[in-house]
C-alpha positions in Angstrom: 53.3 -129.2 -68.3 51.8 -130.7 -64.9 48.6 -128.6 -64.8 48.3 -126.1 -62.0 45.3 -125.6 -60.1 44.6 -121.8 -59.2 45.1 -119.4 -61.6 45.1 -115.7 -60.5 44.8 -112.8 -63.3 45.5 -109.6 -63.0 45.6 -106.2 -64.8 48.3 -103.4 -65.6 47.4 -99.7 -65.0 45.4 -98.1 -67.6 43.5 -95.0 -68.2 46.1 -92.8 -66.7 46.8 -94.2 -63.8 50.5 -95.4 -62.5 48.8 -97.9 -60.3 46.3 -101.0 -60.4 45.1 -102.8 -57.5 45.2 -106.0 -58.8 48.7 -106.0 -60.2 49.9 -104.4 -56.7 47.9 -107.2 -55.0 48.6 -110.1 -56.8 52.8 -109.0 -56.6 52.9 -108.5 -53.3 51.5 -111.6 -51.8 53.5 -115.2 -51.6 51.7 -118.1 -53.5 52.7 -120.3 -50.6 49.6 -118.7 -48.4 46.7 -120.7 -51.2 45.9 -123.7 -50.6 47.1 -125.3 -53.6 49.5 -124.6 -56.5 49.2 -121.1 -57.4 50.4 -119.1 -61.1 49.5 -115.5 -61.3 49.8 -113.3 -64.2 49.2 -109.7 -64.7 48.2 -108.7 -68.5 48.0 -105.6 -70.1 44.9 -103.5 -70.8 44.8 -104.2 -74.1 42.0 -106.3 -75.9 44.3 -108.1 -78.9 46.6 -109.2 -76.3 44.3 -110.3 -74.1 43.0 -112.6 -77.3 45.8 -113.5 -77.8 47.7 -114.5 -74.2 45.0 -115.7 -72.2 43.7 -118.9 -73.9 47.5 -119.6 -74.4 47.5 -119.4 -70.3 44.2 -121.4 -69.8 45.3 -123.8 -72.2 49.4 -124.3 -70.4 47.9 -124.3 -66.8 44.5 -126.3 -67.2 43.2 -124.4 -63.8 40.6 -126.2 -62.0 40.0 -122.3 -60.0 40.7 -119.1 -62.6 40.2 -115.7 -60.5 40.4 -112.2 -62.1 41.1 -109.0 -60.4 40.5 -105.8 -61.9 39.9 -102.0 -60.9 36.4 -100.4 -60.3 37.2 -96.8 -59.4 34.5 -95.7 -57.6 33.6 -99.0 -55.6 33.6 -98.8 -51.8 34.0 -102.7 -51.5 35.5 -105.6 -53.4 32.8 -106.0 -56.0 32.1 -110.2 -56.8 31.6 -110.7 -60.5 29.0 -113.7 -61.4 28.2 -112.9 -65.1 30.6 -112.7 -67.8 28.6 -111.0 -71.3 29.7 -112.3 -74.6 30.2 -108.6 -75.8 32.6 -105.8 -75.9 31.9 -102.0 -76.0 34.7 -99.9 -74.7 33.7 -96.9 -72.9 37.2 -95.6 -73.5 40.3 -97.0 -75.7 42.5 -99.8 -73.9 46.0 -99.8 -73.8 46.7 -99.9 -77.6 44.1 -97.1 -78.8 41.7 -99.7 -79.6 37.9 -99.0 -78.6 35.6 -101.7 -79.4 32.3 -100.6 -79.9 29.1 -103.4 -79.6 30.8 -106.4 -80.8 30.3 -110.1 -80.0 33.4 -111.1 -78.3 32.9 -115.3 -80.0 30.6 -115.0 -82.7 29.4 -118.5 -82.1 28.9 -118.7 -77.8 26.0 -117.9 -75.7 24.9 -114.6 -75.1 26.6 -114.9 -71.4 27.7 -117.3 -69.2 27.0 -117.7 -65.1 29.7 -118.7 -63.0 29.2 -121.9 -60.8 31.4 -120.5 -58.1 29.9 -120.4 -54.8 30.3 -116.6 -54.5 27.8 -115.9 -51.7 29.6 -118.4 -49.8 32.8 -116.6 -50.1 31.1 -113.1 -50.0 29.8 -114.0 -46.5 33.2 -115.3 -45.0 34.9 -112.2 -46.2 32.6 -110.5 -44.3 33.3 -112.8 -41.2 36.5 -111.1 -41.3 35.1 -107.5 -41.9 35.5 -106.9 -45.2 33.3 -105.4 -47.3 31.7 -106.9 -50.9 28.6 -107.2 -52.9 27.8 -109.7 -55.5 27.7 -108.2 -59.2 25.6 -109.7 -62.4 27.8 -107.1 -64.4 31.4 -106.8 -64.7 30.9 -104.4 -67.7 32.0 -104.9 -71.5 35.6 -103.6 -71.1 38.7 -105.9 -70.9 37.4 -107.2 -67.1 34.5 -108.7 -68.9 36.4 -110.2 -72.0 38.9 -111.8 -69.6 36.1 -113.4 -67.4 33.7 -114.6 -70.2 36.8 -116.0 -72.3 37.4 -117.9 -68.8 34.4 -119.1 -68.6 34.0 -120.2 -71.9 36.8 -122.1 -71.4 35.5 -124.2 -68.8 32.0 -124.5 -70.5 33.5 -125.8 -73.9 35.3 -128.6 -72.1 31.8 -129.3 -69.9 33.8 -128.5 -67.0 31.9 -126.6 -63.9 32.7 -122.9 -65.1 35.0 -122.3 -62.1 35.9 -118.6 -62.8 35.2 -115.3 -61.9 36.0 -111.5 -61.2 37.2 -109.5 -58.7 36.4 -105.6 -59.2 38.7 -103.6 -56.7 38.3 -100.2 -54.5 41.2 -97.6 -55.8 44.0 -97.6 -53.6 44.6 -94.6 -51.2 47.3 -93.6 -53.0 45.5 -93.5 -56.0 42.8 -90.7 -54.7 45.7 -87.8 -54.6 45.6 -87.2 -58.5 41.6 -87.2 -58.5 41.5 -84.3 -55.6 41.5 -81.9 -58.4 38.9 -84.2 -60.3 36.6 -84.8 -58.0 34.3 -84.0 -55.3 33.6 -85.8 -53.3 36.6 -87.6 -53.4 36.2 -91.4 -54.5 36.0 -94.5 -51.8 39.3 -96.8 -51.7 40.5 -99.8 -49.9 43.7 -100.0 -48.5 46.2 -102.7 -49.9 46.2 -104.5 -46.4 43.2 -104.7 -47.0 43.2 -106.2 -50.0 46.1 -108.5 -48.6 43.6 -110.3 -46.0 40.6 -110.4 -48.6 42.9 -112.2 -50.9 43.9 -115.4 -49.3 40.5 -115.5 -47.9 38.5 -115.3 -50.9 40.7 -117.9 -52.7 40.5 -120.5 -49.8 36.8 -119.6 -50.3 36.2 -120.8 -53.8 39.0 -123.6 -53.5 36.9 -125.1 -50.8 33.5 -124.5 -52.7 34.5 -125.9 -55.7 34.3 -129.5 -53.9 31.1 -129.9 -53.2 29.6 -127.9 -56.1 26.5 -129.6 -57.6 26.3 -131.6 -60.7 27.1 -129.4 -63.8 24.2 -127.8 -65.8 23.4 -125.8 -68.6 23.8 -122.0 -67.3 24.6 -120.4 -70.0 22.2 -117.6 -71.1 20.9 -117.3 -74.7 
């Protein structure tokens, strides 16, 4: 298969919710806006499956870009991930019941990897075009993080720049009804159009970054 140079991942709902801001972003747009060959995938919450589908992805596309996209309830801004932790411990179960408590996610890999995306590049032409993100050294040790170190580790075991990294999403508006009862005050969100603009201008970004990126080097943390 000719490889395919962008790679966007996204999540189902999970937790209770009947909506995820990745999989509602990454379905609604065309793949004709990136600036190069696009495939974009939306996986289930649910760890073995994860284990299971995404090196099969990584492996069929050979991505030069990999991008994940994720919810962070509670964020007020898009949330840019640069460390992915080699371990899992699952503040609630994922899709399949399964809660992984402090476990190694490859027994044999660094501690944690850094990406080598220039993400304060693309963090500060987001906001060029008002919208709102931070950088992040955490994407946590649910499925978000097992998806971005396994794409990093990916990279890193072929000595390829480690070209990957995370998105964390606002809720949706839609998604702050249900919590009224739940809450108070009532949780930040994003609108999708929102989302819609940050998208196309995040991955023209990194695309663009990913040129002129220094030599490779060891940043893996032990």
């Amino acid at each position: 298969m000719t490889p395919t140079p962008i790679l966007l991942l996204g999540f189902e709902p999970f937790g209770g919710d009947t909506l995820n801001p990745a999989q509602e972003l990454l379905t609604s747009c065309d793949p004709q806006i990136f600036p190069s060959q696009t495939h974009i995938a939306i996986l289930p919450v649910d760890h073995q499956h994860v284990a299971q589908a995404l090196p099969r992805l990584l492996e069929t596309h050979q991505p030069q870009l990999v991008i994940g996209w994720g919810l962070a309830a509670g964020e007020a801004s898009l949330r840019l991930e640069r460390v992915g932790l080699n371990w899992l411990d699952f503040s609630i179960p994922d899709a399949s019941g399964q809660q992984i408590r402090d476990q190694r996610l490859y027994p044999e890999a660094p501690d944690a990897y850094i990406s080598d995306l220039p993400l304060r590049t693309a963090q500060n032409h987001l906001a060029k075009h008002g919208i709102p993100s931070v950088l992040s050294y955490t994407a946590g040790t649910y499925l978000c993080n097992q998806l971005l170190f396994t794409c990093l580790d990916f990279f890193a075991q072929r000595n390829f720049p480690r070209n990957a990294c995370f998105v964390h999403l606002p809720l949706l508006p839609e998604m702050i009804v249900p919590r009224q009862a739940l809450r108070s005050p009532l949780p930040p969100s994003l609108s999708l159009s929102t989302l819609q603009v940050a998208l196309p201008l995040l991955v023209d970004a990194l695309w663009k970054g990913i040129c002129t990126l220094p030599p490779t080097k060891d940043r893996s943390a032990d």
